[in-house]
PyMOL Python script that loads the backbone (N, CA, C, O; Angstrom):
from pymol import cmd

cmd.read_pdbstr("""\
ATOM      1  N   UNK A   1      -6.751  18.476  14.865  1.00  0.00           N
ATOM      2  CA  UNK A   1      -7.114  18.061  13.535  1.00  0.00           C
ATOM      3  C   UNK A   1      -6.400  16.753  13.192  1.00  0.00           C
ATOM      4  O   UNK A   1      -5.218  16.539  13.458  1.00  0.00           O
ATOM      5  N   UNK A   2      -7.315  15.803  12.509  1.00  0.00           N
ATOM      6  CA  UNK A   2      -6.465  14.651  12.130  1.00  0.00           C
ATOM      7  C   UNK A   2      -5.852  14.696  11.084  1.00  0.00           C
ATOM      8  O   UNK A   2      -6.319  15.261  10.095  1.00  0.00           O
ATOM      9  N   UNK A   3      -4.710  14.120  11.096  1.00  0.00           N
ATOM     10  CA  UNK A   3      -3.825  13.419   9.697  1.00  0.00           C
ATOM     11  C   UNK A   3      -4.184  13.358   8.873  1.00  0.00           C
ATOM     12  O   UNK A   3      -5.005  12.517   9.238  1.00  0.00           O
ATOM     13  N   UNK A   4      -4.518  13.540   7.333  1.00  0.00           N
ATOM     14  CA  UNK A   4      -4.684  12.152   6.123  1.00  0.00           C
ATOM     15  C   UNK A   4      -3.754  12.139   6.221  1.00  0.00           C
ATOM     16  O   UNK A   4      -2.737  12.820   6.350  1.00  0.00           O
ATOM     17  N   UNK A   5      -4.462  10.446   6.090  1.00  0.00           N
ATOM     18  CA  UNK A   5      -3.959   8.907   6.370  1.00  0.00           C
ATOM     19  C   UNK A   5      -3.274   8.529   4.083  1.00  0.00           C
ATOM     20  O   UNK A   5      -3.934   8.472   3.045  1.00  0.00           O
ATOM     21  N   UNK A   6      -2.387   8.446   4.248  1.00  0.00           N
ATOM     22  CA  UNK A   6      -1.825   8.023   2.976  1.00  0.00           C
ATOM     23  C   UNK A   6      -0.940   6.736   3.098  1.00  0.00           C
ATOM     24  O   UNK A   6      -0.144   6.541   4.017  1.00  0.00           O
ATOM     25  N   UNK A   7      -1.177   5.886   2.058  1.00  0.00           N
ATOM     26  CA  UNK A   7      -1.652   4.507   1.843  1.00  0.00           C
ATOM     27  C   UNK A   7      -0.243   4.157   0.703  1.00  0.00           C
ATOM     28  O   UNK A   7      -0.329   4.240  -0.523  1.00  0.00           O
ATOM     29  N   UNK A   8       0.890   3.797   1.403  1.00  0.00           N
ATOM     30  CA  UNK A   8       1.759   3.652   0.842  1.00  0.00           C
ATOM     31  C   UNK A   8       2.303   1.694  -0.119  1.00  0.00           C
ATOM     32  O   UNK A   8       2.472   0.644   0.500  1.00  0.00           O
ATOM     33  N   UNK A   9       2.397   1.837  -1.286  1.00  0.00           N
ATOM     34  CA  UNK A   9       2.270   0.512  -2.117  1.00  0.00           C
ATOM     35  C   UNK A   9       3.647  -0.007  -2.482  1.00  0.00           C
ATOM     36  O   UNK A   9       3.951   0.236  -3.650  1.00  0.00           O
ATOM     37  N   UNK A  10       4.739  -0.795  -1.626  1.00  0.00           N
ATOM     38  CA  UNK A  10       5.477  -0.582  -2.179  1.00  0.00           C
ATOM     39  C   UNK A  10       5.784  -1.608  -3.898  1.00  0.00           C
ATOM     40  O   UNK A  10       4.721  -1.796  -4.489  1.00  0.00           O
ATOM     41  N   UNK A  11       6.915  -2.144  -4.556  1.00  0.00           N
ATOM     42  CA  UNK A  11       7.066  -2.682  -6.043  1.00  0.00           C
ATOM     43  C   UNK A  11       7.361  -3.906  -5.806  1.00  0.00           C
ATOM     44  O   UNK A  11       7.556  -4.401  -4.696  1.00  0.00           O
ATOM     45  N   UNK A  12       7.399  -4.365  -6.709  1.00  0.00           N
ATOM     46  CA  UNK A  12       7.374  -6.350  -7.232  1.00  0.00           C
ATOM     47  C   UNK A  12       8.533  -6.494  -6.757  1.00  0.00           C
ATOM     48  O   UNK A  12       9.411  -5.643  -6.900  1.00  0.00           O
ATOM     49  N   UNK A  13       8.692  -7.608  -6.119  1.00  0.00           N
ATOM     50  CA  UNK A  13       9.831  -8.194  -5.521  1.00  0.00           C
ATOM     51  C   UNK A  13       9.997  -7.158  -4.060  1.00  0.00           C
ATOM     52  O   UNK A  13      11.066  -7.453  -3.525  1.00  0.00           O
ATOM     53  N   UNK A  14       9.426  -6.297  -3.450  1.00  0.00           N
ATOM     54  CA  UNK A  14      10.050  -5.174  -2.428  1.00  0.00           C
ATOM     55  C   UNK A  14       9.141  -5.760  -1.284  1.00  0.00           C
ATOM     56  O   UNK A  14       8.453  -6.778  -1.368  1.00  0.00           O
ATOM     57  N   UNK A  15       9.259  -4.997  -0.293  1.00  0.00           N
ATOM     58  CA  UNK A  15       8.510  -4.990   0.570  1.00  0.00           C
ATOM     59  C   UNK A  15       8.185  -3.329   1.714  1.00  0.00           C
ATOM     60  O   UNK A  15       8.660  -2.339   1.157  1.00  0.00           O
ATOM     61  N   UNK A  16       7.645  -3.074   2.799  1.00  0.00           N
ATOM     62  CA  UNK A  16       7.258  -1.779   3.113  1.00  0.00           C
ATOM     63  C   UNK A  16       8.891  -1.393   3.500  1.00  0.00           C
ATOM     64  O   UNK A  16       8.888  -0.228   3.899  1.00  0.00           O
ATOM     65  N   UNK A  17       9.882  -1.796   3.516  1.00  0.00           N
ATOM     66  CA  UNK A  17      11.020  -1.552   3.980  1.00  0.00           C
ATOM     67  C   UNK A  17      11.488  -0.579   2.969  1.00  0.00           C
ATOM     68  O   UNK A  17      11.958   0.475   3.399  1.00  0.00           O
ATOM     69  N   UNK A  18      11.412  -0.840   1.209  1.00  0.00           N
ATOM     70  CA  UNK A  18      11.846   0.046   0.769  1.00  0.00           C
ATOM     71  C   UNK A  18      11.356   1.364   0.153  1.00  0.00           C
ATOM     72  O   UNK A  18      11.701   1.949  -0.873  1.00  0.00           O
ATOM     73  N   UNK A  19      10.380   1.669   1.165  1.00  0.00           N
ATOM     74  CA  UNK A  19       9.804   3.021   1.298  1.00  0.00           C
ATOM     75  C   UNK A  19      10.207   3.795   2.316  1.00  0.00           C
ATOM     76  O   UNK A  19       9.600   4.821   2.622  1.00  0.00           O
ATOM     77  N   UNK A  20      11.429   3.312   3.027  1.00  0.00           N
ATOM     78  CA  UNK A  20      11.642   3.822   4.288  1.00  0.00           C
ATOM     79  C   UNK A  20      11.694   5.253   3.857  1.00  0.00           C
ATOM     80  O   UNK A  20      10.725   5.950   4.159  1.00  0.00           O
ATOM     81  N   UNK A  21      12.639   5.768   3.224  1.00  0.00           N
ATOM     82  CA  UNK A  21      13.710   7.075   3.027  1.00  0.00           C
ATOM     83  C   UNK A  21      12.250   7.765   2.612  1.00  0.00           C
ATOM     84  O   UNK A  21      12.246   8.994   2.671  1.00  0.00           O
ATOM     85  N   UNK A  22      10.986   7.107   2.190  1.00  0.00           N
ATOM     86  CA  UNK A  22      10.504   8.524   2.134  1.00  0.00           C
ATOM     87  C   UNK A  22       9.165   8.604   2.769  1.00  0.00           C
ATOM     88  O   UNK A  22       8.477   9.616   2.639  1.00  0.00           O
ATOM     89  N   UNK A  23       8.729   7.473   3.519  1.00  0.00           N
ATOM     90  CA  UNK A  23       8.295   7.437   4.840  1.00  0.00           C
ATOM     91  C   UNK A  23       8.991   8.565   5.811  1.00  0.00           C
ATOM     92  O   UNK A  23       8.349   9.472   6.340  1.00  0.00           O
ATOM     93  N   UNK A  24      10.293   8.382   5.949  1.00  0.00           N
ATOM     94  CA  UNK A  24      11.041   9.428   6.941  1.00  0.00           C
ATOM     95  C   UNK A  24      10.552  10.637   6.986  1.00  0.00           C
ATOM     96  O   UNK A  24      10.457  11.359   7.979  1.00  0.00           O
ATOM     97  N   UNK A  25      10.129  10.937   5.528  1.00  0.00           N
ATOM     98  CA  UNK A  25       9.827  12.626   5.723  1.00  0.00           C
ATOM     99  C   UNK A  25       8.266  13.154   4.985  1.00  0.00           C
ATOM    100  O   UNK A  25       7.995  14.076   4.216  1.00  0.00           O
ATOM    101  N   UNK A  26       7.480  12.133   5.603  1.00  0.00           N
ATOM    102  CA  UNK A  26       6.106  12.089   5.461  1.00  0.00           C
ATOM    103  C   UNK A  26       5.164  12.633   6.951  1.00  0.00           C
ATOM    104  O   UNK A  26       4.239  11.881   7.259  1.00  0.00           O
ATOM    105  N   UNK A  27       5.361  13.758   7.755  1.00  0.00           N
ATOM    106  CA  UNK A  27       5.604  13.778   8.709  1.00  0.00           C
ATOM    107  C   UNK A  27       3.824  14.362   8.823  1.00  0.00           C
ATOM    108  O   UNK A  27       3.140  14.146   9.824  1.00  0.00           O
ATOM    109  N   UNK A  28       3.506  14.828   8.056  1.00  0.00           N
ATOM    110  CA  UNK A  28       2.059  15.284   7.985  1.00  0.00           C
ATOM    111  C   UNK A  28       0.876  14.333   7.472  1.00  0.00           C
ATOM    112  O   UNK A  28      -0.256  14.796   7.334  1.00  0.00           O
ATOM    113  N   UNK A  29       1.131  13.162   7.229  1.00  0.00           N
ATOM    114  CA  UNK A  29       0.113  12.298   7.109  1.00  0.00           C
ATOM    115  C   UNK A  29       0.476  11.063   8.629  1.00  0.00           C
ATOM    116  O   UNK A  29       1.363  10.848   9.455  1.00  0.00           O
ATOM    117  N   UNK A  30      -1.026  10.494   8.193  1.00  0.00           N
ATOM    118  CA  UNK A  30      -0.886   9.043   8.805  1.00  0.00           C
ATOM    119  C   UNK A  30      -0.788   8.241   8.079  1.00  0.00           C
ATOM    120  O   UNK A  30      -1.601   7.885   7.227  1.00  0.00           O
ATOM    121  N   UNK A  31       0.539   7.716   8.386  1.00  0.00           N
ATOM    122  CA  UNK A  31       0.849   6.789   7.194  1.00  0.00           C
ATOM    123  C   UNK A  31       0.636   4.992   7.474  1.00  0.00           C
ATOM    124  O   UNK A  31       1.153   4.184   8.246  1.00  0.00           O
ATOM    125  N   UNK A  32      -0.277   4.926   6.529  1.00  0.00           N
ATOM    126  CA  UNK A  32      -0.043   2.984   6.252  1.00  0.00           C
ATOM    127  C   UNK A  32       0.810   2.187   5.351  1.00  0.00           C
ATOM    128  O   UNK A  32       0.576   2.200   4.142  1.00  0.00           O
ATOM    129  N   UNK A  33       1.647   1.588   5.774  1.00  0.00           N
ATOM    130  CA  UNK A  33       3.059   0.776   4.338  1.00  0.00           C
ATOM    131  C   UNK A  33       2.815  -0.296   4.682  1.00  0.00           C
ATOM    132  O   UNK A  33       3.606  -0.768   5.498  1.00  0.00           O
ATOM    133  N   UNK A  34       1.837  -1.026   4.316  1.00  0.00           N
ATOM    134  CA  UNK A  34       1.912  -2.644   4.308  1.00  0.00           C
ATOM    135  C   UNK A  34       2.805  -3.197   3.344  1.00  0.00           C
ATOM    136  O   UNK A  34       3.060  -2.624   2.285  1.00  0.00           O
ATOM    137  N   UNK A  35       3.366  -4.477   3.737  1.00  0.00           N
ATOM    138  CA  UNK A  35       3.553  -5.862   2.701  1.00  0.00           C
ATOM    139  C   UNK A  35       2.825  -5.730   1.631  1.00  0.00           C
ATOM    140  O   UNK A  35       1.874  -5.142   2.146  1.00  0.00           O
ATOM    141  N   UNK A  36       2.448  -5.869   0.127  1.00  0.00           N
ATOM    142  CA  UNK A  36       1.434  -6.329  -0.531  1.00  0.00           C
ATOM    143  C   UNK A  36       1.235  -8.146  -0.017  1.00  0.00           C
ATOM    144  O   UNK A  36       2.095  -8.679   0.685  1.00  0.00           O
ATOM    145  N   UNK A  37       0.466  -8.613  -0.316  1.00  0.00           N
ATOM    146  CA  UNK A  37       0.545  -9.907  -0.210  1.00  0.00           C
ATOM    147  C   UNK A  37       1.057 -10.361  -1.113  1.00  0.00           C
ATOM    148  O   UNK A  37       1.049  -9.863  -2.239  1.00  0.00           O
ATOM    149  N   UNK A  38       1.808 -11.788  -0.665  1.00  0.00           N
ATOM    150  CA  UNK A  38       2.690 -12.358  -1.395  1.00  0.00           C
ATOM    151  C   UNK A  38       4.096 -12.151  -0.628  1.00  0.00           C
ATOM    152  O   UNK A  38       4.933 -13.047  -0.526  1.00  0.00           O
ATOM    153  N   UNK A  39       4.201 -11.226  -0.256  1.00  0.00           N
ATOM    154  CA  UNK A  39       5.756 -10.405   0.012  1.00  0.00           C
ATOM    155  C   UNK A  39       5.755 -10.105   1.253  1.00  0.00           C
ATOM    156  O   UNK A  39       4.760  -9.763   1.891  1.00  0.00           O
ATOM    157  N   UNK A  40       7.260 -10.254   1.820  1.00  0.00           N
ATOM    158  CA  UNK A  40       7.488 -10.196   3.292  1.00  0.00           C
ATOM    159  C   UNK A  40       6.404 -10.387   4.129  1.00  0.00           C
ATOM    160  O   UNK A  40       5.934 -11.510   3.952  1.00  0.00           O
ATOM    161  N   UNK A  41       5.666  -9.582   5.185  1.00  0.00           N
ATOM    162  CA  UNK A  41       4.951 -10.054   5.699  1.00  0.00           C
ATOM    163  C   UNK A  41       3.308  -9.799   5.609  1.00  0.00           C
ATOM    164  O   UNK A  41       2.413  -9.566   6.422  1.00  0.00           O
ATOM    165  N   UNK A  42       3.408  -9.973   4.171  1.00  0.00           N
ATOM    166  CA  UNK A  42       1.625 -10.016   3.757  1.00  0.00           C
ATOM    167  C   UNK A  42       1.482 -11.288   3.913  1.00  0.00           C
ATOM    168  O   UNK A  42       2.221 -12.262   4.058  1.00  0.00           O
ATOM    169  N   UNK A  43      -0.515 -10.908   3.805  1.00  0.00           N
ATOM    170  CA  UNK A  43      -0.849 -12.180   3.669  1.00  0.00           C
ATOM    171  C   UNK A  43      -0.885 -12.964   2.329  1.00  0.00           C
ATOM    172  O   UNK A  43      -0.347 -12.571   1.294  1.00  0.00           O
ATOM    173  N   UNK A  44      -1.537 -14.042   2.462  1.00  0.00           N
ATOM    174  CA  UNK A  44      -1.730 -14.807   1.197  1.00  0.00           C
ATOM    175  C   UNK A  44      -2.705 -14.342   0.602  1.00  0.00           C
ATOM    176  O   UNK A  44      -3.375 -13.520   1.227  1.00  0.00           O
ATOM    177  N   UNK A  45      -3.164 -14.735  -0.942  1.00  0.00           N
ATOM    178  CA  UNK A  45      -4.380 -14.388  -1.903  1.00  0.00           C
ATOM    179  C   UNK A  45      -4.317 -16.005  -2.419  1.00  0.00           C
ATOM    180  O   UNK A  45      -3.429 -16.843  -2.568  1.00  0.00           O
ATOM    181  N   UNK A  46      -5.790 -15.943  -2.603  1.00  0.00           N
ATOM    182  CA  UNK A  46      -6.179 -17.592  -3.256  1.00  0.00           C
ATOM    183  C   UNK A  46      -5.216 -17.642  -4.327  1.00  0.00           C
ATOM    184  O   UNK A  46      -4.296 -18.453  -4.428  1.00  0.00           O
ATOM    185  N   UNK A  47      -5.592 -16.429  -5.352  1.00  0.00           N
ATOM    186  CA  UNK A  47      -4.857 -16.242  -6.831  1.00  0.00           C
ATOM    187  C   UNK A  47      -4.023 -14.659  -7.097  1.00  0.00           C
ATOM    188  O   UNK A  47      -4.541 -13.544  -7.034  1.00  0.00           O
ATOM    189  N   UNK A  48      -3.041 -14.896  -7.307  1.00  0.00           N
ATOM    190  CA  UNK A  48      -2.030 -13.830  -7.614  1.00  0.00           C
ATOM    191  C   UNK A  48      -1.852 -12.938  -8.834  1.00  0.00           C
ATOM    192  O   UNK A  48      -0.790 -12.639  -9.379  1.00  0.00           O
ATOM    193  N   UNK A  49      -3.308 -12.502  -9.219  1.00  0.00           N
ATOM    194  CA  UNK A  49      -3.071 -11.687 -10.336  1.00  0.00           C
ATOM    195  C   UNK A  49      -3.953 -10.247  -9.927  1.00  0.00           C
ATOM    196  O   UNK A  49      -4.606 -10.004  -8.912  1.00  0.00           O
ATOM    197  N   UNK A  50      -3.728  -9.524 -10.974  1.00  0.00           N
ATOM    198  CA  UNK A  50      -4.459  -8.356 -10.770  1.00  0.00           C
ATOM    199  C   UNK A  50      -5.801  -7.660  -9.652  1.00  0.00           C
ATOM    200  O   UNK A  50      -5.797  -6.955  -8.643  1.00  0.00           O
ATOM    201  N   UNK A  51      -6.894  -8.342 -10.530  1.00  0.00           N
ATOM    202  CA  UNK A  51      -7.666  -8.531  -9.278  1.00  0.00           C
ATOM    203  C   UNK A  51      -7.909  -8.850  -8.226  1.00  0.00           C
ATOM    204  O   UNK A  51      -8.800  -8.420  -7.493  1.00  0.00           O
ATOM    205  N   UNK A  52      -6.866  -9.926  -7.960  1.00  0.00           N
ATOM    206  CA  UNK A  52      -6.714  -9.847  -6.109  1.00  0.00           C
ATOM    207  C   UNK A  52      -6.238  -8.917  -5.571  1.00  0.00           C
ATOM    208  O   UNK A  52      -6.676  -8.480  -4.507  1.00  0.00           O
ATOM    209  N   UNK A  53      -5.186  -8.394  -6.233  1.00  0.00           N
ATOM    210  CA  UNK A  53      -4.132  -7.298  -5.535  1.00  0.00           C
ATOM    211  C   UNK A  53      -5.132  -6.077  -5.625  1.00  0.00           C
ATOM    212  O   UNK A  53      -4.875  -5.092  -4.933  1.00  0.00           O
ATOM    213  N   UNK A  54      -6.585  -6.069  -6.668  1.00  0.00           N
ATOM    214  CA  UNK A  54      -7.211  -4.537  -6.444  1.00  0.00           C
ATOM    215  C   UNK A  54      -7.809  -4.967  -5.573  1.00  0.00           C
ATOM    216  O   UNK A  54      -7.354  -4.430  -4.564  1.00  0.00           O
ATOM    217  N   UNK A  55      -8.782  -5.803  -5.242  1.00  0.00           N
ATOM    218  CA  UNK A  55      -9.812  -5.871  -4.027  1.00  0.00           C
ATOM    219  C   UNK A  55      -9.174  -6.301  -2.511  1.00  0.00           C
ATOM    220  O   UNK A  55      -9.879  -6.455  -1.514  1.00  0.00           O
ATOM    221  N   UNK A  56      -7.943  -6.437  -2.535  1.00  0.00           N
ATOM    222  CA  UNK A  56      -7.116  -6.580  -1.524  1.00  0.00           C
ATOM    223  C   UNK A  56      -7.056  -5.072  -0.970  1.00  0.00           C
ATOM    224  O   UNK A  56      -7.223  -4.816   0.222  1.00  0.00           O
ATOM    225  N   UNK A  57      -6.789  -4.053  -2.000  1.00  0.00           N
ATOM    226  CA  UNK A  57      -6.260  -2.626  -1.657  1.00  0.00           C
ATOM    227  C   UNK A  57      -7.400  -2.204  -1.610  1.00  0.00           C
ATOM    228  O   UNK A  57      -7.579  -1.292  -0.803  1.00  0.00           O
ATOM    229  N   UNK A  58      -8.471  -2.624  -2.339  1.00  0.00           N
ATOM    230  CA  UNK A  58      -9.702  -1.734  -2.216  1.00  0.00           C
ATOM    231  C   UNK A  58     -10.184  -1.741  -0.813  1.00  0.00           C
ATOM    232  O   UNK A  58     -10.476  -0.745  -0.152  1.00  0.00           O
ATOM    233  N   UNK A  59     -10.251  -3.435  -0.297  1.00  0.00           N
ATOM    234  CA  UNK A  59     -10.502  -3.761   1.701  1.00  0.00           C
ATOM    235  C   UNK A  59      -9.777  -2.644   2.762  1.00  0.00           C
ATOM    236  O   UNK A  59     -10.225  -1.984   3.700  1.00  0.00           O
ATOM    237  N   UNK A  60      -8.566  -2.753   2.202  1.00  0.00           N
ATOM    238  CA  UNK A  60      -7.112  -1.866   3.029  1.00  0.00           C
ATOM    239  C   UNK A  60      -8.124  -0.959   2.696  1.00  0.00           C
ATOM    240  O   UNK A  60      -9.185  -1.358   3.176  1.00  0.00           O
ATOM    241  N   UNK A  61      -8.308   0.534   1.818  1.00  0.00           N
ATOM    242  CA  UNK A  61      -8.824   1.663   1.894  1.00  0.00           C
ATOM    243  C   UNK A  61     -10.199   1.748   2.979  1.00  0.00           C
ATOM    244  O   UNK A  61     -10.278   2.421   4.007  1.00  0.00           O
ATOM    245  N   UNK A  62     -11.253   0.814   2.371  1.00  0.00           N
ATOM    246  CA  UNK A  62     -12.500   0.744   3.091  1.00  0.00           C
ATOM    247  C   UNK A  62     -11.709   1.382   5.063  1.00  0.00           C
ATOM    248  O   UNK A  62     -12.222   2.358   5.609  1.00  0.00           O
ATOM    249  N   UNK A  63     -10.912   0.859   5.521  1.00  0.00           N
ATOM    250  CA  UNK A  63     -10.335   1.181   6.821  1.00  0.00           C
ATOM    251  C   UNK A  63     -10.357   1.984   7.217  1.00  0.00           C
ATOM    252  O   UNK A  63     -10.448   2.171   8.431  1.00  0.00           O
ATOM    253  N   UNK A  64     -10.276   2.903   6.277  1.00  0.00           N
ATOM    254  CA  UNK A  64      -9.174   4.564   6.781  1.00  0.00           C
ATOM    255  C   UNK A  64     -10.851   5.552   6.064  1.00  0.00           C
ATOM    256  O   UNK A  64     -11.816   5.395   5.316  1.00  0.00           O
ATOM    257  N   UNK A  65     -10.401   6.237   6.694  1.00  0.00           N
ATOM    258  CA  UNK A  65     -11.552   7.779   5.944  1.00  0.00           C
ATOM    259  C   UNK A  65     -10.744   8.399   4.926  1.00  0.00           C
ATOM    260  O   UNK A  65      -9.701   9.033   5.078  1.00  0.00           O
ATOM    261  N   UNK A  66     -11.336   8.142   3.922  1.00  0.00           N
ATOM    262  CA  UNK A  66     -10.492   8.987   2.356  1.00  0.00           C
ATOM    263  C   UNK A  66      -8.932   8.999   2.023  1.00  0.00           C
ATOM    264  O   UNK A  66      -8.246   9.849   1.455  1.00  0.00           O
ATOM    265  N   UNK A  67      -8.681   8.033   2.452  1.00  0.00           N
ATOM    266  CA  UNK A  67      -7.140   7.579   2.263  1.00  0.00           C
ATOM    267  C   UNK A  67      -6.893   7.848   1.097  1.00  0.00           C
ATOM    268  O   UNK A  67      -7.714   7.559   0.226  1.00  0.00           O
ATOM    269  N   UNK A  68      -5.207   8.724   0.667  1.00  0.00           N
ATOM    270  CA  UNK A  68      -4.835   8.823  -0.156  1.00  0.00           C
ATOM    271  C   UNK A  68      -3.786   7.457  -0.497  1.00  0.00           C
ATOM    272  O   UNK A  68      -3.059   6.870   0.305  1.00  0.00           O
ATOM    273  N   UNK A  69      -3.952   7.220  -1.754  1.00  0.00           N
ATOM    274  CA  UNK A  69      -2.974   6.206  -2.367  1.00  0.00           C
ATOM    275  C   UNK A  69      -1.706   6.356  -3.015  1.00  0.00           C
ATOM    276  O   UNK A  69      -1.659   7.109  -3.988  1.00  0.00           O
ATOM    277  N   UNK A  70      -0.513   5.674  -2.579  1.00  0.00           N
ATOM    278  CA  UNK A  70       0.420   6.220  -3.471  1.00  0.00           C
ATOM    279  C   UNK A  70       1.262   4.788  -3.762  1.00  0.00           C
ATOM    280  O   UNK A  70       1.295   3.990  -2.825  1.00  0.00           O
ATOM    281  N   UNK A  71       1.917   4.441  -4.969  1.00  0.00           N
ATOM    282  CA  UNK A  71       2.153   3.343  -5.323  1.00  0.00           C
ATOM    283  C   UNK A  71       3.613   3.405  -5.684  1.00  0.00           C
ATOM    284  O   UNK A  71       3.896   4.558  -6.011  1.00  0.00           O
ATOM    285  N   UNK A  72       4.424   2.766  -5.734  1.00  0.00           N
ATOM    286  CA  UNK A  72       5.419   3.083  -6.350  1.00  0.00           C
ATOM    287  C   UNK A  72       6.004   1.556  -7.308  1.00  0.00           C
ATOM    288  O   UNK A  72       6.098   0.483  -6.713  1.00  0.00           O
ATOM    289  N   UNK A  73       6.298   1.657  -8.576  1.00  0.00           N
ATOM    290  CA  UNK A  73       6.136   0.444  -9.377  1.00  0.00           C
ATOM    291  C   UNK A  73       4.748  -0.524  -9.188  1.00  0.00           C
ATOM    292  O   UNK A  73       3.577  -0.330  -8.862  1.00  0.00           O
ATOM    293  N   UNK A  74       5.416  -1.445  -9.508  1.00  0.00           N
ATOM    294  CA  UNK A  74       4.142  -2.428  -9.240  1.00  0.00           C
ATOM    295  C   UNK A  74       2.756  -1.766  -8.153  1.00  0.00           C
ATOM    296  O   UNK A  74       1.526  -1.805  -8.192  1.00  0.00           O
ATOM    297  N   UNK A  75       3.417  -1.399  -7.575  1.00  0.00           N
ATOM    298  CA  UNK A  75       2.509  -0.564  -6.293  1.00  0.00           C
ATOM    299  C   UNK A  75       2.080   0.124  -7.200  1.00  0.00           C
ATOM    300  O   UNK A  75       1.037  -0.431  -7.545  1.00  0.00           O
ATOM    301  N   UNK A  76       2.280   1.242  -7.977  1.00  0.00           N
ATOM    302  CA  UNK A  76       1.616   2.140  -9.015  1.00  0.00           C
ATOM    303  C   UNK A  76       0.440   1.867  -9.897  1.00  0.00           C
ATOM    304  O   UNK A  76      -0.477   2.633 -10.196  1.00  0.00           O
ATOM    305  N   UNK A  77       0.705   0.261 -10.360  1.00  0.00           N
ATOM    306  CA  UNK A  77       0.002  -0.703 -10.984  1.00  0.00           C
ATOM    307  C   UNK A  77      -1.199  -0.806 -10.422  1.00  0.00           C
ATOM    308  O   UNK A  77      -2.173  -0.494 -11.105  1.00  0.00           O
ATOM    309  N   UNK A  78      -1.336  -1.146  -9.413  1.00  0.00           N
ATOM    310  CA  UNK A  78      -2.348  -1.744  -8.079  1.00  0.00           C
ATOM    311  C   UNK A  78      -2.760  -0.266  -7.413  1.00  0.00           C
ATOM    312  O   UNK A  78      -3.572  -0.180  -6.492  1.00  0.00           O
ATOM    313  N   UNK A  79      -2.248   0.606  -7.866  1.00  0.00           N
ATOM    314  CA  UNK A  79      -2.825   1.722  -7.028  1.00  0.00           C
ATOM    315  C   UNK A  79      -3.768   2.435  -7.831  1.00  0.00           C
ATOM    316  O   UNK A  79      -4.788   2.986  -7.416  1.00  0.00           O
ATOM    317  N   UNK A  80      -3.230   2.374  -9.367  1.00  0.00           N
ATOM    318  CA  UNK A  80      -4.081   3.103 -10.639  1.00  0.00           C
ATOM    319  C   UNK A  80      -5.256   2.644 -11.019  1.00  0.00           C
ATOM    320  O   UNK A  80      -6.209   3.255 -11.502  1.00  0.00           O
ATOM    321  N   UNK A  81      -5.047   0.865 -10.622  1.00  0.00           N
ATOM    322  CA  UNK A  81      -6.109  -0.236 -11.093  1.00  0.00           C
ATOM    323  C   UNK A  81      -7.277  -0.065 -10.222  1.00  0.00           C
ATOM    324  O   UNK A  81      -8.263  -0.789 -10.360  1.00  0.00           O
TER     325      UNK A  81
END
""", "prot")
cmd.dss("prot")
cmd.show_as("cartoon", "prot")
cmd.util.cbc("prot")
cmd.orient("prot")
C-alpha cells in the first residue's frame, strides 16, 4: 500500500530545514518539504505576493495523488489560500 504523500510549507523567513524535528517523526506518509520560493533553495516567482505563492503550491499538489497540505506560519497562509 502506498504512503499519503503530505505536503509540508515551511514560514516567512524559514526554509524546509525548520521542519526537521517533525519531519523526523512523520514516518507514515510520503513526505514533500520544499523551499517556498524566494527562500533557500526555491525557485524564483515573476511577483512575490499571494497569488504566486497559491498557484505555485497549487502546480506542487497537481504532482502527487491527493496530497495532504500542511503549513506552518506563513506556510499556513499559502496552504489555507
Amino acid at each position: 500500500m502506498t504512503k499519503p504523500t503530505l505536503i509540508l510549507l515551511h514560514g516567512f523567513r524559514g526554509t524546509h530545514h525548520g521542519l526537521q524535528k517533525i519531519v523526523d517523526h512523520l514516518d507514515g506518509f510520503r513526505l514533500v518539504v520544499p523551499d517556498l520560493p524566494g527562500f533557500g533553495e526555491g525557485v524564483s516567482l515573476d511577483s512575490y505576493d499571494m497569488d504566486s505563492y497559491v498557484e505555485w503550491t497549487r502546480e506542487l499538489t497537481t504532482k502527487y495523488d491527493t496530497p495532504y497540505l500542511l503549513g506552518h506560519s506563513f506556510g499556513s497562509i499559502v496552504a489555507s489560500a
